[in-house]
C-alpha positions in Angstrom: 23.5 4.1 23.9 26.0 6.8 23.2 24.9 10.3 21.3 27.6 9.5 19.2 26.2 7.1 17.3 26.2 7.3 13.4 23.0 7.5 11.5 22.3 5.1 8.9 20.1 5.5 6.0 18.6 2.6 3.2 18.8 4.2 -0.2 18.3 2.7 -3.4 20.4 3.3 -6.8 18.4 4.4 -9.8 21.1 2.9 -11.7 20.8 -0.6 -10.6 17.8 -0.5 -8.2 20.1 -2.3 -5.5 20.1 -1.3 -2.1 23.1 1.1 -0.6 23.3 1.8 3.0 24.4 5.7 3.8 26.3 6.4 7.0 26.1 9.6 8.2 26.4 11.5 11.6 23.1 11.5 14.2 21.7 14.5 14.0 22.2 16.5 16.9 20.4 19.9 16.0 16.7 20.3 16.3 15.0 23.1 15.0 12.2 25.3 16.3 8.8 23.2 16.4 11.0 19.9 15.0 11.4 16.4 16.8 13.9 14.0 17.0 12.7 10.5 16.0 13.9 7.0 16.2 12.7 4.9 13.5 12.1 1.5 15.3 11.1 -0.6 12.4 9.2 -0.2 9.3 7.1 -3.1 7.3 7.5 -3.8 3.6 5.1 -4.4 1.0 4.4 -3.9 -2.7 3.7 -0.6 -2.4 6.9 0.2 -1.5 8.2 -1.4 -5.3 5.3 0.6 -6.9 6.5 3.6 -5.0 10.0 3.3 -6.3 8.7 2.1 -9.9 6.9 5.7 -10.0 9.6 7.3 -8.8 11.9 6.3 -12.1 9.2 8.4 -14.1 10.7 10.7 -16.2 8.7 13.3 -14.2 9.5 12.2 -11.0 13.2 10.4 -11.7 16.1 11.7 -8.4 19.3 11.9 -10.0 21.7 8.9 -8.3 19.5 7.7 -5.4 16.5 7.9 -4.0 14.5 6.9 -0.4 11.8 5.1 -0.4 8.9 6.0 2.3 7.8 3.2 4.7 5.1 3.1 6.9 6.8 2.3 10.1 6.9 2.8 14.3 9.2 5.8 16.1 9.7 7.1 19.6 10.3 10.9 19.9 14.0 11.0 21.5 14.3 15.1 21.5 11.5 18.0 20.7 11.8 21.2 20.3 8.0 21.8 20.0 5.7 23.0 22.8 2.8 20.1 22.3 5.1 16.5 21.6 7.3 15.4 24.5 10.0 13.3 24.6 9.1 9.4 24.5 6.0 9.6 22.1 5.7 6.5 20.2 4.3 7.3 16.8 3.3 5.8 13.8 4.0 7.1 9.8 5.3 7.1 6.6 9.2 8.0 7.5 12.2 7.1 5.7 14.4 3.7 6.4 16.8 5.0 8.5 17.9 5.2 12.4 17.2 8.4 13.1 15.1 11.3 11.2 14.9 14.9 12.1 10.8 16.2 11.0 9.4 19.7 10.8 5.6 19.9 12.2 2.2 21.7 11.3 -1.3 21.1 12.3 -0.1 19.4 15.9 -3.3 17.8 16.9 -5.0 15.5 19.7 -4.4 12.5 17.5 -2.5 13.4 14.8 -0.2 16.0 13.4 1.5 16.9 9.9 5.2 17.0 8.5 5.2 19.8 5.5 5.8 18.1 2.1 4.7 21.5 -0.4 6.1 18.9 -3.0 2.7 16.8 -2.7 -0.3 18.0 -3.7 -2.7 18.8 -1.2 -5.2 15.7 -1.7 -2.0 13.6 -0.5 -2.0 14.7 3.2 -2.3 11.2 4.5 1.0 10.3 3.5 2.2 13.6 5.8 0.0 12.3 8.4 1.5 10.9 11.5 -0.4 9.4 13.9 0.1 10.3 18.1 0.0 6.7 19.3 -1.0 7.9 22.2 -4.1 9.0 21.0 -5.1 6.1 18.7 -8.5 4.7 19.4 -7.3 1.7 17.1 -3.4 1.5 18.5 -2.6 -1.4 20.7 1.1 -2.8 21.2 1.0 -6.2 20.3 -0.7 -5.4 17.0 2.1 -2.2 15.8 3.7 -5.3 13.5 -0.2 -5.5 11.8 -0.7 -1.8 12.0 2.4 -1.1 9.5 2.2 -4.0 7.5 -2.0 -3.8 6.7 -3.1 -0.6 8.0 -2.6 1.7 4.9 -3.4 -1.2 2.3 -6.3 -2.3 4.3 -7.8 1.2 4.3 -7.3 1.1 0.7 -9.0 -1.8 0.1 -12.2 -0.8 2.2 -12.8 2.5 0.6 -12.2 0.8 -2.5 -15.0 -1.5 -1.6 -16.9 1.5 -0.6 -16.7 3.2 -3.2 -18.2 0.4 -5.5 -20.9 -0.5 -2.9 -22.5 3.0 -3.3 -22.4 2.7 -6.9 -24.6 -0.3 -6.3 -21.6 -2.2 -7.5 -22.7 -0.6 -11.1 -25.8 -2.4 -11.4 -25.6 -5.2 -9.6 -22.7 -7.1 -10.9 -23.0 -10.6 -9.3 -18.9 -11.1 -10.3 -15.6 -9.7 -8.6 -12.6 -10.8 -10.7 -9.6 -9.5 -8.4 -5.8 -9.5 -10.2 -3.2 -10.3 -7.7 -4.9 -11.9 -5.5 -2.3 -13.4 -3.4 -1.0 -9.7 -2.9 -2.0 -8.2 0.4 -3.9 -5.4 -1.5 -5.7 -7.9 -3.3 -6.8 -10.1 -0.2 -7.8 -7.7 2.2 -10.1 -6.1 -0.7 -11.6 -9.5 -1.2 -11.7 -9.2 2.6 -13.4 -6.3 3.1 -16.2 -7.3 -0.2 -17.0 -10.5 1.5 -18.0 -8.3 4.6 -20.3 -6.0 2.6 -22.8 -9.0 3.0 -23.7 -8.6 -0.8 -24.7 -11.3 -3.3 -21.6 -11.8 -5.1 -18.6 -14.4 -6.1 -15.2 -13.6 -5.3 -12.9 -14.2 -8.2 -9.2 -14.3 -7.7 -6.2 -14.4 -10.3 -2.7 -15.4 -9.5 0.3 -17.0 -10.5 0.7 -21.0 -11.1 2.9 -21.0 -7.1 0.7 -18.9 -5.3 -2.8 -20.6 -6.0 -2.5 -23.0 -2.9 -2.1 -19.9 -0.4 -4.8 -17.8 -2.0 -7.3 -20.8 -1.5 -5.9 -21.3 1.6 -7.0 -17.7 3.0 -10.7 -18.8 2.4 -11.6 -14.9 1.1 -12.2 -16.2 -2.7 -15.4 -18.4 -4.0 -12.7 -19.5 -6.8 -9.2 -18.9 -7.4 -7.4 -19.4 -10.9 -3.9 -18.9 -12.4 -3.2 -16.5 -15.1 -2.1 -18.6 -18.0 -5.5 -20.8 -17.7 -8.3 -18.9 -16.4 -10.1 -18.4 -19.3 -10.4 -21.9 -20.0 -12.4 -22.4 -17.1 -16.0 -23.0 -16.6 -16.2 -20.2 -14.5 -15.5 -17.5 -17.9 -17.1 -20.1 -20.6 -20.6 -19.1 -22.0 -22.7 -17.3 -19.2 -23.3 -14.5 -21.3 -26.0 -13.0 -18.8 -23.2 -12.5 -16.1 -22.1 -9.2 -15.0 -18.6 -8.5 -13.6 -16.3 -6.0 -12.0 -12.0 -6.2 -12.7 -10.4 -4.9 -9.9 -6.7 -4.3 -11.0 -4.5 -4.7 -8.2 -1.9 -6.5 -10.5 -1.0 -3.6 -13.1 -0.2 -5.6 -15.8 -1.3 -3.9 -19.4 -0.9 -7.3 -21.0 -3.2 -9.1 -18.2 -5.6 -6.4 -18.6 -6.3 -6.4 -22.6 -6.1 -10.0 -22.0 -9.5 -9.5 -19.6 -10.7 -6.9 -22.0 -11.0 -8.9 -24.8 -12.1 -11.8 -23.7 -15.4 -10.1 -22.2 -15.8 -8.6 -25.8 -17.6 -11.5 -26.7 -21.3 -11.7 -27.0 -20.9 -14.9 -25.0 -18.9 -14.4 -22.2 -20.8 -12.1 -19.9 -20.3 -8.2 -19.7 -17.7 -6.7 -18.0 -19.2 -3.8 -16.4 -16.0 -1.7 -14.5 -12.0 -2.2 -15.0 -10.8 -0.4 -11.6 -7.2 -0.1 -11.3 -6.2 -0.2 -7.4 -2.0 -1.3 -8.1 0.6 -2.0 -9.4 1.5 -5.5 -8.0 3.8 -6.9 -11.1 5.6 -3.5 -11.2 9.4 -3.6 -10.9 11.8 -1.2 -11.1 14.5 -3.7 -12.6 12.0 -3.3 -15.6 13.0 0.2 -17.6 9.9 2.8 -17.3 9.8 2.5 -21.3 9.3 -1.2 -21.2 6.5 0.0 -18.7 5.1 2.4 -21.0 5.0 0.0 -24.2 2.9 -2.2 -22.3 0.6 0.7 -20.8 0.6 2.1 -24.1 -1.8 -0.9 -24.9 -4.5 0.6 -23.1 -4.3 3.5 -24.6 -2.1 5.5 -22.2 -0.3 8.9 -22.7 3.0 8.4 -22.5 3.9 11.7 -21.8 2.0 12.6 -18.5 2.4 11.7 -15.0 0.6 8.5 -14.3 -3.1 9.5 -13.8 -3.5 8.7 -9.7 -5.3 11.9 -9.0 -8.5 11.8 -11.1 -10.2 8.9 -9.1 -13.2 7.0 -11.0 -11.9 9.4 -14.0 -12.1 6.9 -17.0 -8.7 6.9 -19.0 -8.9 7.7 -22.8 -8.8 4.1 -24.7 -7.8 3.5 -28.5 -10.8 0.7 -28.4 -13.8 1.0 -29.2 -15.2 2.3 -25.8 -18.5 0.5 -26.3 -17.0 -3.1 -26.3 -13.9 -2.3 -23.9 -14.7 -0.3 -20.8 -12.5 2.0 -20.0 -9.8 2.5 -17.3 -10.8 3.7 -13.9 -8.4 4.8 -11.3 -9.5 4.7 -7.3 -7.5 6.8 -4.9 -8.4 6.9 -1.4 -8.1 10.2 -0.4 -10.4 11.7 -3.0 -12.9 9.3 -1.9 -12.8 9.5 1.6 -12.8 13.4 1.2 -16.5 12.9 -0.4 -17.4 10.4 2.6 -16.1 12.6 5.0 -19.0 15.2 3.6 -21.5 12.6 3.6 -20.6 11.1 7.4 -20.1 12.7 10.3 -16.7 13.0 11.7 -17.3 10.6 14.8 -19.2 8.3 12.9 -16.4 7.5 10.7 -14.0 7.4 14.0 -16.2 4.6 15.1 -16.2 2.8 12.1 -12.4 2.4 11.7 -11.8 1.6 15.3 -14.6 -1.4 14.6 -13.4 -2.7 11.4 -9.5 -2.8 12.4 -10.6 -4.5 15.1 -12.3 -7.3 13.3 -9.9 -7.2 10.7 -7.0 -8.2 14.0 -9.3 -10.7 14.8 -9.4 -12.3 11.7 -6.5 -11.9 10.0 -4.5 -14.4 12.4 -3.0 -17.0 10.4 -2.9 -15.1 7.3 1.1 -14.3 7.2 3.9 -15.3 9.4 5.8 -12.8 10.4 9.6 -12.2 9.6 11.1 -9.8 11.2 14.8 -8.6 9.8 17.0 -6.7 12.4 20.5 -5.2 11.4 22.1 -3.2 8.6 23.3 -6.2 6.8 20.3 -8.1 6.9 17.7 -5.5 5.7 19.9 -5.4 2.5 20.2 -8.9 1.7 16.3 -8.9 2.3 15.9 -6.2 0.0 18.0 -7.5 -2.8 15.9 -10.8 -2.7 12.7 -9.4 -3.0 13.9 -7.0 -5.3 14.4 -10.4 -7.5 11.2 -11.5 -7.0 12.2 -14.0 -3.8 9.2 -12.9 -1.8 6.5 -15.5 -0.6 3.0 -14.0 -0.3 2.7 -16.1 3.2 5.3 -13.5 5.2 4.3 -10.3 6.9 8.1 -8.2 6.1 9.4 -6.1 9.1 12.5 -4.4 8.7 14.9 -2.5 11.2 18.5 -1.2 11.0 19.0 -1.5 14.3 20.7 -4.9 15.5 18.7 -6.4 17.5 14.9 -6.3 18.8 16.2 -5.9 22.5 18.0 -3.1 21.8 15.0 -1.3 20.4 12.8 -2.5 23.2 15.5 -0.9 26.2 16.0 2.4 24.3 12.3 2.8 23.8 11.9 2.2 27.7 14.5 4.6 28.8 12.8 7.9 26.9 9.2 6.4 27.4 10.0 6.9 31.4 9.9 10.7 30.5 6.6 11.1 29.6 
C-alpha cells in the first residue's frame, strides 16, 4: 500500500441528507501523544439516523455537512505516544473514513480517551475507545457483533436495570415495547426476558416486520401498529399494570398509547420510558419533528432533554390520567451502579452477559457486509429511504475489498 494514498471521508449534506464522499490527502503529520488509525469498518444502525436527526436541531445544526460517528474497528498504523504502539487494533466511535488522526488523554490498561470539550462530561463513553488488546469481552470472530450490538445492547440492559430496581414500578406484569423489530427494541426484550421476572413481553411493529419479530422468539405477543388496540390483549383487563418502553419515538404512536390506557377499562399504564428514536428521519424537517413532539407537551425551544434520565418531561395533560415522559440514558445510570457495585463485579458481569448474548444471538440477523466507496453510498442512500430490512446486521467499509483490510492489518500487527 503506498503512503500516498488519498483519504476518503462519508459526509452527509444537511441540505438533502444524501451521502457525499470527501477526498482528501492521508494525513501524514502526527502530533505529540496522537495516533494514526485505520478505520477498518464500521456497523450501521438506527442510531446513527437518530444521531444525524439531532444533529439538524437548531442548537446543534453544522452549516453544509456533517459526519456522522460510527461505532467501528481500527488498527493503529503510526503513534506518537509513549503507551500505544503501532498495530493496536481498537474499537470506538470514529468517523466513516480511511484514515483518522486522534488526540489522547487518560491512556489506560484497557481503555483510553479522545478529548471532545464539546460533550458534556456525563458523555465520556462516546470518547471511550476500547484497547482490544485488553478486552476481557474482545474476540475476533465476534468484532462484526461487537460494533453492530455492543453499544445498543448495553443500552438495552441498563435500561432493563434500571426498571428492575424500581421493582418494575410496582410490579407491572406488562412490557409494551415500540419498535420492536429495531435492534434496540429486541435486545431490550432480550435482556427483560433474562431478568427471570413474571412478566409478558409486548412488542409493536409495522404491518412487514411482524413475521421477523415473532420469529426472534423474545416477545409473548407481537402486534402491528394500525391494529393493536383491537386486540384482546389491550380490551377490558382493567386490573393490568404496564410499562411503554419507547424505542420508536413517534409523538403520534405515543398519545395514541396514552390515551387509550386513560380508560377506566383498559388497565393502568404505569411508566412511558423513552429509550429512541427509531421512526426518526432526517428527510423529515426538525419542525415537522417538533409539531408532532409538541403533542406531548415538549418545549420547542430547548435541546432535546437526553441528559435528565428518569426526569419526567412537563405534559399539557392532565398528569393524573397520562403519565408523563421519562427519558433513560445510560451513562447517568451506570454512574449510580457504578457507586452501588464494585468495580470488578461489574467487569465480570459484562464479560458474562456478552457472552451469552454471542451465544444466543446466532440467527438473529445475516450479515451484509458493504466494501468500497461506491457501494457504502448506494447503501446509505437506500436506507436513508427507508430500504432497510430489520433481518441484516449492516457493515460498512470504504476500503475495496475485505482482503485488503485483512493484509494491511497483518503487516502493522507484525510490529507489536
Amino acid at each position: 500500500m503506498s503512503l500516498r494514498d488519498p483519504n476518503y471521508t462519508l459526509c452527509v449534506s444537511r441540505l438533502t441528507s444524501e451521502p457525499v464522499v470527501v477526498r482528501s490527502p492521508k494525513p501524514t503529520h502526527v502530533p505529540d501523544h496522537h495516533i494514526l488509525i485505520r478505520v477498518d469498518r464500521f456497523a450501521f444502525s438506527a442510531n446513527n439516523i437518530t444521531n444525524q436527526v439531532l444533529a439538524e436541531h437548531p442548537h446543534f445544526r453544522h452549516k453544509t455537512h456533517g459526519v456522522l460517528p460510527f461505532w467501528g474497528f481500527a488498527t493503529v498504523i503510526k503513534s506518537s505516544h509513549s503507551k500505544i504502539e503501532v498495530g493496536e487494533r481498537l474499537l470506538g466511535f470514529f468517523a466513516p473514513t480511511r484514515y483518522l488522526v486522534l488526540p489522547l488523554s487518560d491512556v489506560g490498561e484497557v481503555s483510553m480517551y479522545i478529548p471532545r470539550p464539546h460533550l458534556p462530561a456525563d458523555r465520556s463513553i462516546f470518547s471511550k475507545v476500547v484497547r482490544c488488546k485488553s478486552d476481557p469481552a474482545y474476540q475476533p470472530f465476534t468484532e462484526d457483533l461487537m460494533m453492530l450490538y455492543r453499544p445498543l445492547f448495553w443500552a438495552s440492559y441498563w435500561c432493563e436495570d434500571w426498571l428492575s430496581c424500581s421493582d418494575y414500578r410496582g410490579n407491572c406484569e406488562n412490557l409494551l415495547v415500540s419498535s420492536a423489530s429495531s435492534k434496540t427494541g429486541y435486545l431490550f426484550a432480550y435482556c427483560a426476558r433474562n431478568a427471570d421476572r413474571d412478566i409478558r413481553l409486548i412488542g409493536l411493529t409495522s404491518k412487514k416486520h411482524v413475521s421477523f419479530t415473532k420469529h426472534l422468539g423474545l416477545y409473548d405477543e407481537v402486534y402491528d401498529y394500525d391494529t393493536f388496540l383491537t386486540t384482546k390483549t389491550f380490551q377490558s383487563n382493567p386490573g393490568r399494570k404496564w410499562i411503554y418502553v419507547d424505542v420508536n419515538g413517534n409523538a403520534a404512536l405515543t398519545t395514541k398509547i396514552h390515551k387509550h390506557f386513560s380508560s377506566d377499562y383498559t388497565g393502568t399504564l404505569a411508566a412511558s420510558i423513552s429509550l429512541g428514536l427509531a421512526t426518526k428521519s432526517p428527510i423529515v424537517a426538525w419542525e415537522q419533528q417538533l409539531a408532532l413532539d409538541a403533542q406531548l407537551g415538549a418545549d420547542p425551544t430547548l435541546e432535546p432533554n437526553f441528559h435528565v434520565m428518569g426526569q419526567k418531561s412537563s405534559c399539557a395533560n392532565d398528569p393524573d390520567i397520562w403519565p408523563q415522559r421519562e427519558q433513560f440514558f445510560t451513562p447517568e445510570w451506570l454512574a449510580v451502579r457504578k457507586k452501588q457495585m464494585d468495580p470488578t463485579e461489574i467487569c465480570a458481569l459484562a464479560k458474562s452477559e456478552w457472552s451469552r448474548l454471542v451465544q444466543d444471538c446466532q440467527g438473529w440477523v445475516e450479515m451484509e457486509q458493504v466494501y468500497g466507496i461506491d457501494g457504502v453510498v448506494k447503501a446509505y442512500e437506500r436506507i436513508l429511504h427507508g430500504d432497510v430490512a430489520p433481518d441484516k446486521g449492516l457493515i460498512w467499509s470504504l476500503w475495496d475489498q475485505e482482503a485488503q483490510v485483512q493484509a494491511d492489518n497483518m503487516m502493522y500487527q507484525t510490529r507489536l
